[in-house]
C-alpha positions in Angstrom: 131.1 94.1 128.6 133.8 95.4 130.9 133.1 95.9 134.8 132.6 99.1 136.7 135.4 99.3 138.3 136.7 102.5 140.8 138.2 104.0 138.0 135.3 104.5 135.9 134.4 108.1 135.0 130.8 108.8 134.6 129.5 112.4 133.0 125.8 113.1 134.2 123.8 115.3 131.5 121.6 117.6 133.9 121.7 118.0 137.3 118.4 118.1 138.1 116.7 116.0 140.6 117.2 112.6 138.9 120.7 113.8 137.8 122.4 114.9 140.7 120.9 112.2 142.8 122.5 110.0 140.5 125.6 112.0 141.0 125.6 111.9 144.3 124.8 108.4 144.7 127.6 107.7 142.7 130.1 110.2 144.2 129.1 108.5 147.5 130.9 105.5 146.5 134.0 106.7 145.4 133.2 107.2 141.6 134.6 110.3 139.6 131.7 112.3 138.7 131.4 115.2 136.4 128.7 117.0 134.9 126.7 119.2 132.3 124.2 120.6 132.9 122.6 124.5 132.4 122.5 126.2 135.3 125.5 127.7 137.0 124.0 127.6 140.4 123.8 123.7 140.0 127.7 122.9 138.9 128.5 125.7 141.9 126.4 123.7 144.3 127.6 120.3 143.5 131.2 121.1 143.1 131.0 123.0 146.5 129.3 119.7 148.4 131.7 117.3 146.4 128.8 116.0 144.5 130.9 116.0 141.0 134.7 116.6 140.3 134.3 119.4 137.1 130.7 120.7 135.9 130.4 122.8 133.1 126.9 124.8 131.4 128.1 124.3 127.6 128.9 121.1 125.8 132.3 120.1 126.8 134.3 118.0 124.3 136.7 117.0 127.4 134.3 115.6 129.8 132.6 114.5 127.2 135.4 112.2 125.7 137.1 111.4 129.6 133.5 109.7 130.3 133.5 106.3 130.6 129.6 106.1 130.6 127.1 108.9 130.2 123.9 109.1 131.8 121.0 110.9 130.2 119.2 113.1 132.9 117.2 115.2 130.7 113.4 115.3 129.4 113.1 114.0 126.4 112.4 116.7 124.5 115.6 118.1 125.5 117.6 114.8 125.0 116.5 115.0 121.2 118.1 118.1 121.1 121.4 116.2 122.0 121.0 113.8 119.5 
């Protein structure tokens, strides 16, 4: 298994409040963070504090593909739907 190091990108599905904790935990320590998630007002309000680098509210191939590691923040039910 390869280290985190600084470079590592992470995408975090759903900003909610696991989610962008995660993001900003990880944005606190220098990590490139981006996100999906489906409300507008969340990638607005993390992109505006810093929180994540790009945010989007549909499925985006790029960030999807630029991740290094992908962190599930979603109900179960809706993860399924991701599946």
């Amino acid at each position: 298994m390869n280290e985190i190091g600084q470079n590592t990108k992470f995408l975090i599905v759903g900003l909610g409040l696991m989610g962008g904790s995660y993001a900003e935990a990880l944005s606190s320590k220098g990590f490139t963070v981006n996100a999906i998630t489906k409300d507008q007002e969340s990638v607005d309000y993390a992109l505006k504090r810093g929180i994540i680098n790009e945010g989007s509210v549909k499925i985006d191939p790029k960030l999807i593909k630029e991740a290094d590691i992908i962190i599930f923040a979603l109900y179960p039910h809706v993860l399924i739907e991701w599946i």
